[in-house]
TORLO-294277 format. One record per residue (C-alpha): residue in one letter; x, y, z. Coordinates in nm, 3 decimals, decimal comma, always signed. Example, Ala and Ser with C-alpha at 12.3 -4.5 7.8 and 13.67 -1.06 7.14 Angstrom:
res; c1; c2; c3
A; +1,230; -0,450; +0,780
S; +1,367; -0,106; +0,714
This chain:
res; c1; c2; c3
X; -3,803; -9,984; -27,104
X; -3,820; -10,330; -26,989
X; -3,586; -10,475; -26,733
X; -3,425; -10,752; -26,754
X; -3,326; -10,955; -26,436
X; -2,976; -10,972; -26,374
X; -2,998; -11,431; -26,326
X; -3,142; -11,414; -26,622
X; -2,853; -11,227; -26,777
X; -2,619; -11,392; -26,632
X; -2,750; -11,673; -26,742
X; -2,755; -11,580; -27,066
X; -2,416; -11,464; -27,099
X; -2,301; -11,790; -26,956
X; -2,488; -11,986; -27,213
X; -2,315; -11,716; -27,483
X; -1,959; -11,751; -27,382
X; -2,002; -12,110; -27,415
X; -1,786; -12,332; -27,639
X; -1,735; -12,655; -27,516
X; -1,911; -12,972; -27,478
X; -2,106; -12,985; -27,157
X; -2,027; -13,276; -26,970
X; -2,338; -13,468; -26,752
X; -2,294; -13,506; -26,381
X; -2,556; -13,644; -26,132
X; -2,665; -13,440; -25,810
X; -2,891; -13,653; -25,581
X; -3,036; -13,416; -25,333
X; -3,089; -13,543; -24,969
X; -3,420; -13,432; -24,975
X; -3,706; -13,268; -25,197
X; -3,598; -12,915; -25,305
X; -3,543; -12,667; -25,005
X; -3,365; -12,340; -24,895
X; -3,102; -12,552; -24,752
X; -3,000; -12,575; -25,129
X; -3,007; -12,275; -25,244
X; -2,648; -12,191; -25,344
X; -2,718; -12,501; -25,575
X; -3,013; -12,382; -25,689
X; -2,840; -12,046; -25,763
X; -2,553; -12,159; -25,940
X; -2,821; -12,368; -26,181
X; -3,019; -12,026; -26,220
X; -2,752; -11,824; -26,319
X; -2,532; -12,063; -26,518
X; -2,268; -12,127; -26,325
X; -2,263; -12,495; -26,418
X; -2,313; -12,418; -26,782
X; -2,010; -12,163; -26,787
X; -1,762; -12,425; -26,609
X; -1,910; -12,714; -26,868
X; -2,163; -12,884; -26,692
X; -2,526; -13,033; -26,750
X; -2,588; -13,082; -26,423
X; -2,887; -13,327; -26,384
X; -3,013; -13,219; -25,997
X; -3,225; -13,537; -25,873
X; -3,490; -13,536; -25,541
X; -3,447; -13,867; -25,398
X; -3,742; -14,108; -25,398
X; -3,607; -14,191; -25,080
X; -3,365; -14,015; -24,845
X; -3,176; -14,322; -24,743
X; -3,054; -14,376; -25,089
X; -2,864; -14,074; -25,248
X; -2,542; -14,172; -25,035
X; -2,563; -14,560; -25,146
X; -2,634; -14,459; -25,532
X; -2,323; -14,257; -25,521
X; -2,148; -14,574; -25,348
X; -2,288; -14,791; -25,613
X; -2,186; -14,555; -25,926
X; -2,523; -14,466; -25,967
X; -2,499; -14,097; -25,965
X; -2,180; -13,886; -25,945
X; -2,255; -13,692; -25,600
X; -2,503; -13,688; -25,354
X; -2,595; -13,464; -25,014
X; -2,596; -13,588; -24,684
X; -2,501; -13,495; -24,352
X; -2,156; -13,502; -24,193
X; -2,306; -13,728; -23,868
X; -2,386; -14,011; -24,151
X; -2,056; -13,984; -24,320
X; -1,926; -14,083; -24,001
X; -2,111; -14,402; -24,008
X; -2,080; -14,476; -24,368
X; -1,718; -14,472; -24,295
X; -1,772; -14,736; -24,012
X; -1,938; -14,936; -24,204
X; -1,628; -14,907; -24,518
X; -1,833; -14,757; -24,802
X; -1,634; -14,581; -25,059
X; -1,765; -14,259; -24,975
X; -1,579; -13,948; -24,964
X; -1,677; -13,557; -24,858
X; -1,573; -13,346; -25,173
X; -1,771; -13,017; -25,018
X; -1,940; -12,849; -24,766
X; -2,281; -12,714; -24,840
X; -2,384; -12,584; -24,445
X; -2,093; -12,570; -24,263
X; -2,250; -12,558; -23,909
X; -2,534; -12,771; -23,711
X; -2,922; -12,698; -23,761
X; -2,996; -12,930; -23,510
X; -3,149; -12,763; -23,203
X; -3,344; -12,853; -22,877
X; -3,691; -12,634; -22,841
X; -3,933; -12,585; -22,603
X; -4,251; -12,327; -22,578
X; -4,267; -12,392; -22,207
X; -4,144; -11,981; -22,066
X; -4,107; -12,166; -21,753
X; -3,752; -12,360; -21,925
X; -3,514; -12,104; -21,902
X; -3,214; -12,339; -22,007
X; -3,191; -12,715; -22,051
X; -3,130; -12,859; -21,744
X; -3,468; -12,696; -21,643
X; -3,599; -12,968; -21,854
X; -3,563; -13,191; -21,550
X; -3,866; -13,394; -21,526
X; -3,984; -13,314; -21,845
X; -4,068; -13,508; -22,190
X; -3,889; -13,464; -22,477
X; -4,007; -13,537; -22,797
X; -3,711; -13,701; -23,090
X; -3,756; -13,890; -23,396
X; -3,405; -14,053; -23,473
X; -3,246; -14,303; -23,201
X; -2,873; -14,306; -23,102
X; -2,743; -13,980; -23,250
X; -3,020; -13,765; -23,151
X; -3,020; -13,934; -22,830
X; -2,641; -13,932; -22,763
X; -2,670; -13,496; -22,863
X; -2,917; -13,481; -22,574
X; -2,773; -13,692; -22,320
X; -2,462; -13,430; -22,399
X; -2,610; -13,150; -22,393
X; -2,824; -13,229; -22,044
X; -2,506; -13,317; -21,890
X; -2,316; -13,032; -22,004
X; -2,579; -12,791; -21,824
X; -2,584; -13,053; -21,480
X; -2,838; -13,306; -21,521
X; -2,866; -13,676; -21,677
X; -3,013; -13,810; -21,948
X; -3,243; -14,038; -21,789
X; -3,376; -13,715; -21,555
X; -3,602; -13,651; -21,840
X; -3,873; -13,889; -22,027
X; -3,779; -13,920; -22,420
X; -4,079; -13,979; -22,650
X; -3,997; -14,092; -23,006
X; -4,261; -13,898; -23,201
X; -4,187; -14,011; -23,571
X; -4,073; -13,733; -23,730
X; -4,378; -13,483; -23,564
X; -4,169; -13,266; -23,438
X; -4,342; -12,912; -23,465
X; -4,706; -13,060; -23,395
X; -4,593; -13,261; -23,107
X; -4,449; -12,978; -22,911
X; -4,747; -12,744; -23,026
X; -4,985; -12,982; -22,900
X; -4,887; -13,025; -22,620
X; -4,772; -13,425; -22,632
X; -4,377; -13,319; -22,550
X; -4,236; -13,033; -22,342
X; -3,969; -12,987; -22,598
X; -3,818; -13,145; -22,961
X; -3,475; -13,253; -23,010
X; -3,404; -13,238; -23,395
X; -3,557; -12,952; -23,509
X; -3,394; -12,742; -23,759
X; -3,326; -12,381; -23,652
X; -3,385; -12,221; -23,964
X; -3,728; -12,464; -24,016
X; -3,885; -12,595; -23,708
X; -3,817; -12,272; -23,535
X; -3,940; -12,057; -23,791
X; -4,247; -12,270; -23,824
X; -4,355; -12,259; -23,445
X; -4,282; -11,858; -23,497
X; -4,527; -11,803; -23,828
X; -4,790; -12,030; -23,589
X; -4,793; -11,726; -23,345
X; -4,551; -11,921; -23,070
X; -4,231; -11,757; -22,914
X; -3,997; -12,053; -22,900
X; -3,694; -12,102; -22,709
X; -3,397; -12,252; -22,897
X; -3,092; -12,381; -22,811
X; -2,794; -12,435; -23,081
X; -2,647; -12,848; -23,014
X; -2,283; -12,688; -23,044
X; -2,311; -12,417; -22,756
X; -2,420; -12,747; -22,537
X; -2,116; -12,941; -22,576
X; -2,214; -13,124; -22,905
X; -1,896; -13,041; -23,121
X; -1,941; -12,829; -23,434
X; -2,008; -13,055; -23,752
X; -2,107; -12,967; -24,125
X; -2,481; -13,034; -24,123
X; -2,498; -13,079; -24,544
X; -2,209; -13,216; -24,722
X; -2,105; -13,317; -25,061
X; -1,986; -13,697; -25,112
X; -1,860; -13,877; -25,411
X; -1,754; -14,205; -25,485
X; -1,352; -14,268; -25,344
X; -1,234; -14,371; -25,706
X; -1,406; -14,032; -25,852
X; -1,363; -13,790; -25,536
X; -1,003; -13,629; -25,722
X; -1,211; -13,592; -26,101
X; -1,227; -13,246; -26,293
X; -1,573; -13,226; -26,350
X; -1,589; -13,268; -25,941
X; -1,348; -12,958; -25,888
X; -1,590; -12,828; -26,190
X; -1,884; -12,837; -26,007
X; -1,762; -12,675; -25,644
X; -1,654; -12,386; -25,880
X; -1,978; -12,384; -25,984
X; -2,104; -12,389; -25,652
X; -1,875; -12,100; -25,501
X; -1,977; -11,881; -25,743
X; -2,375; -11,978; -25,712
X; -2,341; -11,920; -25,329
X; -2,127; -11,537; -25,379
X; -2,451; -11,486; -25,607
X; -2,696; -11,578; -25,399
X; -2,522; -11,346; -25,100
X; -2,539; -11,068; -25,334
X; -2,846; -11,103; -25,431
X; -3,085; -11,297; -25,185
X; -3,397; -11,175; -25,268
X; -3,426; -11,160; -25,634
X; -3,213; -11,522; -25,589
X; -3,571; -11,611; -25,443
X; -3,776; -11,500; -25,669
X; -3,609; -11,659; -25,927
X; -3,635; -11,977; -25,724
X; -4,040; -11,913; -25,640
X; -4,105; -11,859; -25,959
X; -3,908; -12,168; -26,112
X; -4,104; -12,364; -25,790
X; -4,387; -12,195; -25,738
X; -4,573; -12,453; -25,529
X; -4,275; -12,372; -25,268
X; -4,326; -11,983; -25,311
X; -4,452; -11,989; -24,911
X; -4,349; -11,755; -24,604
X; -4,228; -12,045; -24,419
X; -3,968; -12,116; -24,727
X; -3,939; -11,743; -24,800
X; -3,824; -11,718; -24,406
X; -3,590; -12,029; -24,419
X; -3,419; -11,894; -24,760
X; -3,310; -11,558; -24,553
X; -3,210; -11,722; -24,209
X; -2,991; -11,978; -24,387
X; -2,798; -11,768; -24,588
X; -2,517; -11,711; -24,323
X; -2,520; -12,079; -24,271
X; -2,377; -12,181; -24,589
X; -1,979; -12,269; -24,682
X; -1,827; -11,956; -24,852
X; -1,552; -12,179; -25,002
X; -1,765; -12,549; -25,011
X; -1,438; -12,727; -25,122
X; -1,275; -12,604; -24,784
X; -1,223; -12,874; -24,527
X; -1,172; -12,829; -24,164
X; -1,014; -13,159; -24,046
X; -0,968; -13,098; -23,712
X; -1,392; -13,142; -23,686
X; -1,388; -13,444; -23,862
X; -1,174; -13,560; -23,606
X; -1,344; -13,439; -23,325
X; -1,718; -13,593; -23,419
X; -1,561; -13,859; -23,519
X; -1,449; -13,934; -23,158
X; -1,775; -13,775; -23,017
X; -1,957; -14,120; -23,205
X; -1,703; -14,316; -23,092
X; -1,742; -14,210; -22,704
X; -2,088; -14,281; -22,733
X; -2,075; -14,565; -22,893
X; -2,260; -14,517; -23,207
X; -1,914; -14,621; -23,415
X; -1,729; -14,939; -23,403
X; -1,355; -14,762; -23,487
X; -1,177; -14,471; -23,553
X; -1,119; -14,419; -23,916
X; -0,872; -14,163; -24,061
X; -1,002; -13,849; -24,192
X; -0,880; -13,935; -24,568
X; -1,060; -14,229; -24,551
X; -1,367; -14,006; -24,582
X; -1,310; -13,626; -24,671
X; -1,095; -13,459; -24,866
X; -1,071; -13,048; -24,938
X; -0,860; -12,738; -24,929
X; -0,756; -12,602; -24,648
């Protein structure tokens, strides 16, 4: 007897049960198609979407700087993006609000191959390789300072975005930047040992590294409140079921069916939000003033202004 998976029967029973119209939203990923959205991916799979009423219409950017300002714009209904850049959307007054948490903790980390570095301020001296200005620079000014030393103890070398090859060959002693459950995994499946530190144990406050915005005037809809249903359930499925989740996902992307991805689909799996719609205010707040100590915003703007969520 053949077996049937159970996505595809869920799926199938969603698509069943069934009755009503399915109404079109918009999801402009931050990036090309990743582990980081698997609960998404998931929920799509399985019919999560379909069973709450939704086509939902999932959209790789052509370029990363846009989802947020389409959304802004009425151009799509929701986009991803990162809680740091909410922050300075808000500055800046664009109607954007956080409806949901995808990854509800930092992936940023600082790396180094070097045995010799046993913790950052051993980084004394040293270069360090980063490929965003002013955030990524304000995290490791922090975190150098919150194990003894300053920032300018240490040469930083903007390497455009080469992250894993610069530290590999040798033109940095370690990355700021790098994701922990990509950049670390890569350096691992190259045959290196690297050493990682997490941003937050450094005295970076905690932040939600992939969040959910929509416009302000549609942020309180019911086909919003539809879709992090949707989501809630994709992500219980996906934690149920992780492996045949990735299969499913492989074989709907096969040119992504790699052991880097197949790595990064397991380690993230405790990073995403068990309850996306869930907000934890009291973080906003705090990296909100974090940007504003160093800097890198102009005011303080209520957290209202810019998320809203359970809690």
């Amino acid at each position: 007897m053949t077996k049937t998976p159970l996505i595809v029967l869920l799926f199938s029973a969603a698509l069943t049960s069934q009755t009503q119209a399915m109404e079109k939203l918009t999801l402009v990923l931050d990036w090309y198609i990743n582990p980081d959205h698997a609960p998404i991916m998931v929920a799509q799979q399985t019919g999560a979407f379909a069973a709450e009423g939704l086509e939902v219409n999932i959209v790789p950017p052509s370029d990363p700087a846009l989802p947020p300002r389409l959304v802004a714009a009425k151009q799509a209904d929701l986009a991803l993006t990162y809680q740091p850049q909410l922050h300075f959307f808000a500055d800046q007054g664009l109607p954007l609000v956080r409806v949901g948490t995808l990854i509800n903790t930092p992936l940023n980390t600082l790396i180094t191959l070097d045995k010799a570095v046993k913790k950052p301020a051993d980084l004394k001296g040293k270069r360090i390789g980063y490929s965003v200005s002013g955030i990524e620079e304000a995290t490791l000014a922090t975190m150098l300072s919150h194990d003894g030393i300053k920032a300018d103890q240490v040469k930083r070398v903007n390497v455009n975005f080469q992250l894993t090859s610069a530290l590999m060959t040798g033109q940095v002693d370690a990355v700021i930047g790098g994701y922990r459950n990509i950049e670390a995994l890569e350096m691992k499946l190259a045959g290196n040992d690297p050493v990682v530190w997490n941003v937050e144990d450094y005295g970076v406050p905690a932040y939600d590294e992939l969040i959910i915005v929509a416009n302000r005037d549609e942020a309180h809809s019911a086909k919003i409140k539809k879709f992090l249903r949707a989501l809630k359930k994709g992500n219980a499925q996906l934690q149920a079921h992780s492996e045949e989740s990735w299969q499913a996902f492989a074989q709907a992307h096969p040119e992504l069916n790699t052991p880097l991805n197949h790595q990064a689909w397991q380690a993230t799996l405790p990073l995403f939000a068990a309850d996306p719609a869930k907000l934890d205010r009291a973080r906003y707040q705090t990296y909100e003033q974090f940007l504003f100590d160093n800097k890198l915003i102009k005011h303080i703007t209520p957290v209202e202004r810019y998320a809203i969520g359970s809690e």
